[in-house]
C-alpha positions in Angstrom: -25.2 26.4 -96.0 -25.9 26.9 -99.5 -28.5 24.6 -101.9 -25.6 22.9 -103.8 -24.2 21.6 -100.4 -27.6 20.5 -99.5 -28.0 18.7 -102.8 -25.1 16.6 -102.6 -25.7 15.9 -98.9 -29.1 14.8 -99.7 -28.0 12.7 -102.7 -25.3 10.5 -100.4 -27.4 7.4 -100.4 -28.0 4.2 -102.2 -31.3 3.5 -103.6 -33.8 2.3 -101.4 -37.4 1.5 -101.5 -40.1 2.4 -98.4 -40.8 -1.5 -96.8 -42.5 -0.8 -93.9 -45.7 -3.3 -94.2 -47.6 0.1 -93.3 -50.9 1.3 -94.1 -52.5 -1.8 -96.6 -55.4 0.3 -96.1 -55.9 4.0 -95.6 -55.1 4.9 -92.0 -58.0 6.4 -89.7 -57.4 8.8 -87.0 -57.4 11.7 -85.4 -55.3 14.9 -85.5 -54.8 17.9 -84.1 -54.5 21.0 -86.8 -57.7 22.0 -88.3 -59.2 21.7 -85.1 -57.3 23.2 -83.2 -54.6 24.7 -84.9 -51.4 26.5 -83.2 -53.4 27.4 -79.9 -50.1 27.8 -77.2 -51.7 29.8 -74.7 -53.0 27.0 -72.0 -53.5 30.1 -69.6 -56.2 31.4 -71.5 -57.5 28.2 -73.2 -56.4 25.4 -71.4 -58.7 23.4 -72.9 -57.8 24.1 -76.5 -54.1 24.7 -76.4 -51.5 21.9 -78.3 -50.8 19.5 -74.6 -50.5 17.1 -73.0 -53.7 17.2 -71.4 -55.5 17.5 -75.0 -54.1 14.7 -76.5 -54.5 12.6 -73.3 -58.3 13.8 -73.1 -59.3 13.0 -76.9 -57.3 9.4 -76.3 -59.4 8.9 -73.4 -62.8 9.8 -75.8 -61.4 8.3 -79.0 -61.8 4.9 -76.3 -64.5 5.2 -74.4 -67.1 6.8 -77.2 -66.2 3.6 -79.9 -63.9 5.5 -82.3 -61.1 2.3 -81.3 -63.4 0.0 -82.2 -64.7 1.3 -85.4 -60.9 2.2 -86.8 -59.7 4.9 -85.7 -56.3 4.0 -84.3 -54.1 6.9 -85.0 -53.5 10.0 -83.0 -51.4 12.7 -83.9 -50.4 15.6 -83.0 -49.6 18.4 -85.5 -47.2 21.5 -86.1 -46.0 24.1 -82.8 -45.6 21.0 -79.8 -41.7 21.5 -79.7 -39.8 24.5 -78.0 -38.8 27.1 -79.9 -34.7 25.6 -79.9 -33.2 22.9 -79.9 -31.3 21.5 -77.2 -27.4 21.4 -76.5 -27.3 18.5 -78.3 -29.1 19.9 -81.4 -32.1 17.8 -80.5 -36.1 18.5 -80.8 -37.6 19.6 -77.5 -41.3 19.1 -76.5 -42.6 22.6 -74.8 -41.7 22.0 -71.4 -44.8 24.2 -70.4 -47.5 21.8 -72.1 -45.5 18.9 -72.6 -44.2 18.6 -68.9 -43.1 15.0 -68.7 -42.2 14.7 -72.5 -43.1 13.3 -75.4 -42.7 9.8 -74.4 -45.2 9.5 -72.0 -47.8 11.2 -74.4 -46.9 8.2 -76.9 -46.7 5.5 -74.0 -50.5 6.8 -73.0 -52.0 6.3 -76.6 -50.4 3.4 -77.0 -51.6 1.5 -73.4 -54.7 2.8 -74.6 -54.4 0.8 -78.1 -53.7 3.5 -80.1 -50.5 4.7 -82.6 -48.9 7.7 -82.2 -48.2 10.3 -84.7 -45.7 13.8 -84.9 -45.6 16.4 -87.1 -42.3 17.7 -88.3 -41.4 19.2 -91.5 -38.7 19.1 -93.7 -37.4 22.7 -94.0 -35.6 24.8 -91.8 -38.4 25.5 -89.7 -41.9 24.5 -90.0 -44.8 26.3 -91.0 -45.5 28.3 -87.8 -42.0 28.8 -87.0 -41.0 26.3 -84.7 -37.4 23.9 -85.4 -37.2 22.2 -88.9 -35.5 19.1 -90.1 -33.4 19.8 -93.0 -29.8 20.2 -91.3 -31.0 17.5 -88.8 -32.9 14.4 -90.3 -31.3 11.6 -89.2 -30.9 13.0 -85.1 -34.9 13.9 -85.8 -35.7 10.6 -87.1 -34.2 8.7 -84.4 -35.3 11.0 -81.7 -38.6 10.0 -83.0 -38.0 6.3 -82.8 -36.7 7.1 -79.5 -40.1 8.3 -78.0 -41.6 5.6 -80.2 -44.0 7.8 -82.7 -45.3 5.2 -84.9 -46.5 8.2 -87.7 -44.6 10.9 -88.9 -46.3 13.9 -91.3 -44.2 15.8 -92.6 -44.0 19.2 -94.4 -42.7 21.3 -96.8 -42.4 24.8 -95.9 -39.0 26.9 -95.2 -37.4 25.0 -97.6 -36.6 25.0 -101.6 -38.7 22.8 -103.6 -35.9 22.0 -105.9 -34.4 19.9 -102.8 -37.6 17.5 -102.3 -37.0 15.1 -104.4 -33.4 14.2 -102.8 -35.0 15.1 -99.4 -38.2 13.2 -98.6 -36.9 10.1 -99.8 -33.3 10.7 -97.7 -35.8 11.7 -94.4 -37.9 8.8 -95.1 -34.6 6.6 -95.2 -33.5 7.7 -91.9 -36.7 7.1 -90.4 -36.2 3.2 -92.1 -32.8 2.7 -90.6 -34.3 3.2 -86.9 -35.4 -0.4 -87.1 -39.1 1.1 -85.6 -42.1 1.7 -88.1 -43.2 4.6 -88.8 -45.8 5.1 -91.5 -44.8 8.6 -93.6 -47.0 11.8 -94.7 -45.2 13.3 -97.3 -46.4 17.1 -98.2 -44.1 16.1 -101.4 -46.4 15.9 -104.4 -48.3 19.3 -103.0 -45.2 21.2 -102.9 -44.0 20.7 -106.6 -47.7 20.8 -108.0 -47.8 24.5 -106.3 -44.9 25.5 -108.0 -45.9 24.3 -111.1 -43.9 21.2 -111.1 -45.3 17.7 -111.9 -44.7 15.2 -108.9 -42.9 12.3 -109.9 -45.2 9.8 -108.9 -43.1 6.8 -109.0 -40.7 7.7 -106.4 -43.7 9.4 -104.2 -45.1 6.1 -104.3 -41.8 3.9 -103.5 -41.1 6.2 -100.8 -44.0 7.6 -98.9 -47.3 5.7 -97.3 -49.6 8.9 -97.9 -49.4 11.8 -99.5 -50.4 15.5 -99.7 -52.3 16.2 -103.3 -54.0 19.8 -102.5 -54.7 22.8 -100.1 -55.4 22.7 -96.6 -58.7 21.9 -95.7 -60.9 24.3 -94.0 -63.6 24.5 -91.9 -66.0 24.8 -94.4 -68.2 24.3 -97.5 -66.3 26.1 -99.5 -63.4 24.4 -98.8 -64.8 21.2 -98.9 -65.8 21.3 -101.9 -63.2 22.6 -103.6 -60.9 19.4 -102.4 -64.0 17.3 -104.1 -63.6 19.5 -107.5 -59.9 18.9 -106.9 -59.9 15.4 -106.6 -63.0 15.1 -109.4 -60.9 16.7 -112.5 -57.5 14.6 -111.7 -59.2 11.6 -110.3 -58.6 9.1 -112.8 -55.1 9.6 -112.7 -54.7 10.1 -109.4 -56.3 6.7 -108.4 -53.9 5.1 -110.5 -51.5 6.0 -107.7 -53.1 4.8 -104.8 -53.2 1.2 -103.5 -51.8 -0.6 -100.6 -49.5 1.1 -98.3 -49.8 4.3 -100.5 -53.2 6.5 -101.0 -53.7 10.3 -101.7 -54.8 12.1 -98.7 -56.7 15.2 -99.3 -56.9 15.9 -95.8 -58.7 16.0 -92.8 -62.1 15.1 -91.8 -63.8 18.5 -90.8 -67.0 16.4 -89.2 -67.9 17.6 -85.9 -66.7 21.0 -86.0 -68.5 24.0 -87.0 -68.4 24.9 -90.7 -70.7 21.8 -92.2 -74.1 20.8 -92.3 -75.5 17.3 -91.8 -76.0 16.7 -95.5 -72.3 18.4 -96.3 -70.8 16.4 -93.6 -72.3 13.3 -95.2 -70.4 14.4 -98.6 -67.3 14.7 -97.1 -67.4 11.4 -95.3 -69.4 9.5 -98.4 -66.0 11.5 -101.1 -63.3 10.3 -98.6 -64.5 6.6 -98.8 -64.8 6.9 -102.6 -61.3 8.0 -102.4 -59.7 5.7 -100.7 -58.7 8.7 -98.6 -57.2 8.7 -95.1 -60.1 9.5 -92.7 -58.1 11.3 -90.3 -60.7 13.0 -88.0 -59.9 17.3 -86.7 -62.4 18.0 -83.9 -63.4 18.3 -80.3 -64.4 14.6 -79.7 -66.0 15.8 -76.1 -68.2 18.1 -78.1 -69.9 16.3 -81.3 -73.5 16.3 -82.4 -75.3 12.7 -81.8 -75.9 12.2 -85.3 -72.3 13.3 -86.7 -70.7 11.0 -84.0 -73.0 8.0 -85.8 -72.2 9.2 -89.5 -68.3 9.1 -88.5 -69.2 5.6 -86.5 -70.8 4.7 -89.7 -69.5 0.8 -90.2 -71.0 0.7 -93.8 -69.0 3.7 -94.8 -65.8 2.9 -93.5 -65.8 -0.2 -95.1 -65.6 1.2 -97.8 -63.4 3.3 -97.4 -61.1 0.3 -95.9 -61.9 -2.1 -98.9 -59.1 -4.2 -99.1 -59.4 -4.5 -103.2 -57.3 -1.2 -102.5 -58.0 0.2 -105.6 -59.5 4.1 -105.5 -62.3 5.2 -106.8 -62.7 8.3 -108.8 -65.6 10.8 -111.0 -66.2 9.5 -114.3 -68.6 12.1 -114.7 -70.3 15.9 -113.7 -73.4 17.1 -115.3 -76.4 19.1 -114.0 -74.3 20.3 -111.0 -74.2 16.4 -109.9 -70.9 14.9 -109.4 -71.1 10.8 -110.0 -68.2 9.0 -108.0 -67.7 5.2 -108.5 -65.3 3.1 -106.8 -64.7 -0.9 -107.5 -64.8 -3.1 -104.3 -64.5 -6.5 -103.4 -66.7 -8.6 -104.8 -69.3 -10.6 -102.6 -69.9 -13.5 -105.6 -66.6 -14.0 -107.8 -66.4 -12.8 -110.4 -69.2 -10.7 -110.1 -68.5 -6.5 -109.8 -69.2 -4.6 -106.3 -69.4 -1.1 -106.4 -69.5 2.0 -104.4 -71.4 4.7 -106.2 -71.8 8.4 -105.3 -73.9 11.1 -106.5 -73.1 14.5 -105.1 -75.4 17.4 -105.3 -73.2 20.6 -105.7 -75.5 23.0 -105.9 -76.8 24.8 -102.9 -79.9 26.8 -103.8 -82.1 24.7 -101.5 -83.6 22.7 -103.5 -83.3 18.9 -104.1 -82.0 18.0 -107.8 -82.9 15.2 -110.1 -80.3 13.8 -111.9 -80.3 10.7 -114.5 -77.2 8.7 -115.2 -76.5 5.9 -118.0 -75.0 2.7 -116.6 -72.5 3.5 -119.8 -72.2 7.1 -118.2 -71.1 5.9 -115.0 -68.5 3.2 -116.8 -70.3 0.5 -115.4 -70.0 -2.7 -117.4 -73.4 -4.7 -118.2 -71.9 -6.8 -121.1 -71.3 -9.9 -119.7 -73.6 -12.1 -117.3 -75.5 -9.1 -116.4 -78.5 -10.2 -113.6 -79.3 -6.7 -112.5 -77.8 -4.9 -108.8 -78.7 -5.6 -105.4 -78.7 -1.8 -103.9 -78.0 -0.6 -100.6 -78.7 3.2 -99.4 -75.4 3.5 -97.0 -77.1 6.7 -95.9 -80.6 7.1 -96.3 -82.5 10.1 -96.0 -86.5 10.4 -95.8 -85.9 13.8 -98.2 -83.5 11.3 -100.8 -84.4 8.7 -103.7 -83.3 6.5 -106.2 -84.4 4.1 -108.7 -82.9 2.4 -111.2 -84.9 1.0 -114.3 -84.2 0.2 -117.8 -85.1 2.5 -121.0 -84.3 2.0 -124.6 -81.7 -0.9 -123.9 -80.0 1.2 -121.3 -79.9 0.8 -117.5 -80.3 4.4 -115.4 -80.4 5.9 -112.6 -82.6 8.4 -111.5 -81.7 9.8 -108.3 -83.3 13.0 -106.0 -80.3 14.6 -103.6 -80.9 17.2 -101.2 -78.6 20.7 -101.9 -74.9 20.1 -101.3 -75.9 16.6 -100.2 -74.8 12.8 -101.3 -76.3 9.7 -102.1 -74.1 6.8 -101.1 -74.9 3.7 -102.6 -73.5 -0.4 -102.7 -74.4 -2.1 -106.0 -73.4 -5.8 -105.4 -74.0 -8.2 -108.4 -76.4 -10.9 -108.5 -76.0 -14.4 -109.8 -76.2 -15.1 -113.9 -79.2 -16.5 -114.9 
C-alpha cells in the first residue's frame, strides 16, 4: 500500500478536537520500558521478563508500599507484550506464553486494585522492536483496546513515514474517541518531526493529544539525565507555552530507583520533572528501591508541585556558572500574591559544591508591586546545602551552595503588603 493511499485514508475524517476530561494535571505512574525493557525470556528471568506476573507484582507494591496514595495511579505496560501476528481476525494478541489469561485480566487486576491501565502500541507498521503495528489497523486496535478496557494508550512512531503523522495521530486518536471509553493519549508526534528536522505543529498536538514526546529516550543515567534537563532548559520558554491542562510535555521516565543515579542526581531529576510540569511516570523495580529514593519519590511537597493545579509549566530563565535556575509559578496561598517553585541545579560534577548568586530580576521574579519579602521553604534539604537571600544595592539575591550535579528545590510563597 503505497504513501498516497495512506494519506487519503488517513485524511477521511471531519475535524475533531481530543475531549476526553483527561489528565488536568500531569499523570503519575509507572511503566515498564526503561526498567525493564524488551526482556521475553521468562525461562531465564522470570522475574524481569514483560508478564503477567510483573505487572501483577509491581500493582501489588505500587499498593501496599504508598505509591496509590501519594499519586501514582497509572500502570503501563510498554512495547513487545503482543505475539508476534495477529490473529485470523487481523486482531492484536497478548503473548500467550506471558500473558496466559489475556490482557483483560491484567487490566481488571490494576483496576480492583485502584489503578488505570495503560498499552503501548505504535503507529507504524510495526513497533520499535518488531512486534505488530497500527497503521493498516487503527480503528480494530483502538477498539480492541477499549475492549480490554486500557484506560492509557502511548503510542509510537517508528516503522512508519513521518510525512503521514500529522493525518495519522489525530485519525488514531479519533478512533480511540469513538470507543465511547477514555483513554488518555501519548503521542511520540512532536519527537518524530523534530528528529527529522520538521517543526511540530503545536496547535494540533495540543488539540489532539494529552501528552507528548519532546526528546530522546531516557537512559539510565547521568548523562542522559541531564541531557533531557539541557533539552528542556534551551526550548523551555516556548515549550511551557504548550503545556497546561489535559496537555504537558513529557520528557520521559523517571529513572529513580534504578541503577545509573546518585541520591543528589536523583533529587535533580525528580525536583526538573516538577518544575516541568512533566509526567512523573516511574521505570524501576518497586520490590527493590533504596529507603531514601522510595521517600524522595513519596515526596508529598514535590509532587505537589509538580500537580499544581495553576497548570502552567515552569521553565529556565537562566544558566551561568554551570548553575541552571528553574522557576515555575504556582497557586498562590494569599490572592493575589505570587507562589513560586524555584530550582537551582548544579551541573557540574567535579565534586565540589558551587556557589551561585542570582538577581531576583535574573530569575524574572517580579518585586514591583506590594513586595513584603518570601516565606521560603527547602523542599529537600541537605545538611551539605544552603541558601540565603538578602538585599544588596536595591536588588534582592540569592546566594545558594549546591552539592555537584545536585538541586536545590525551593517554595517562595508571598507575604502580606505592609
Amino acid at each position: 500500500m503505497n504513501q498516497i493511499f495512506i494519506l487519503i485514508l488517513l485524511s477521511l475524517s471531519s475535524s475533531w478536537a481530543l475531549d476526553n476530561g483527561l489528565a488536568l494535571t500531569p499523570p503519575m505512574g509507572w511503566l515498564s520500558w526503561q526498567r525493564y525493557r524488551c526482556t521475553i525470556d521468562c525461562v531465564n528471568h522470570p522475574q524481569e521478563c514483560i508478564s503477567e506476573n510483573l505487572i501483577t507484582r509491581q500493582a501489588n507494591l505500587m499498593k501496599t508500599e504508598g505509591y496509590l496514595d501519594a499519586g501514582y495511579n497509572y500502570i503501563g505496560i510498554d512495547d513487545c507484550w503482543s505475539e508476534l501476528k495477529r490473529d485470523e481476525n487481523q486482531t492484536l494478541v497478548p503473548s500467550k506464553e506471558r500473558f496466559p489469561r489475556g490482557m483483560k485480566y491484567v487490566a481488571d487486576f490494576v483496576q480492583e486494585r485502584g489503578f488505570k491501565f495503560g498499552l503501548y502500541g505504535d503507529f507504524g507498521l510495526r513497533t520499535c522492536e518488531g512486534y505488530p503495528g497500527s497503521l493498516l489497523h487503527m480503528e480494530v486496535d483502538a477498539n480492541t483496546f477499549a475492549d480490554w478496557g486500557v484506560d492509557y494508550v502511548k503510542v509510537d512512531g517508528c516503522h512508519v513515514l513521518v510525512s503521514l503523522m500529522d493525518e495519522g495521530y489525530p485519525k488514531f486518536g479519533e478512533y480511540f474517541n469513538k470507543t465511547g471509553r477514555p483513554m488518555m493519549y501519548s503521542c511520540s508526534w512532536p519527537f518524530y518531526l523534530s528528529l527529522a528536522g520538521i517543526e511540530p505543529n503545536w496547535d494540533s498536538i495540543i488539540k489532539h493529544c494529552n501528552i507528548w514526546r519532546n526528546h530522546f529516550d531516557v537512559q539510565d543515567s547521568w548523562s542522559s539525565v541531564e541531557s533531557i534537563i539541557n533539552y528542556f532548559g534551551d526550548n523551555s520558554k516556548r515549550l511551557a507555552t504548550y503545556a497546561g491542562p489535559g496537555h504537558w510535555n513529557d520528557p520521559d521516565m523517571l529513572v529513580i530507583g534504578n541503577f545509573g543515579l546518585s541520591y543528589d542526581q536523583s533529587k535533580v531529576q525528580m525536583a526538573v520533572w516538577s518544575i516541568l510540569a512533566a509526567p512523573l511516570l516511574m521505570s524501576n523495580d518497586l520490590g527493590n528501591i533504596k529507603p531514601e529514593l522510595k521517600e524522595l519519590l513519596l515526596n508529598q511537597d514535590v509532587i505537589a508541585i509538580d500537580q499544581d493545579s495553576l497548570g502552567r509549566a515552569g521553565y529556565r530563565p537562566l544558566k551561568k556558572s554551570q548553575i541552571s535556575a528553574w522557576k515555575r509559578e504556582i497557586t498562590p496561598v494569599i490572592s493575589n500574591h505570587t507562589s513560586l517553585a524555584i530550582a537551582f541545579v548544579n551541573h557540574n560534577d567535579n565534586g565540589a559544591p558551587r556557589f551561585g548568586n542570582f538577581t531576583f530580576e535574573e530569575m524574572e521574579i517580579d518585586t514591583s508591586e506590594r513586595f513584603n519579602g518570601y516565606d521560603i521553604q527547602d523542599l529537600l534539604p541537605s545538611s551539605t546545602q544552603k541558601y540565603t537571600v538578602y538585599q544588596s544595592d536595591g536588588r534582592y539575591r540569592f546566594e545558594i551552595l549546591v552539592n555537584p550535579t545536585g538541586v536545590l528545590l525551593l517554595r517562595l510563597t508571598a507575604r502580606e503588603s505592609l
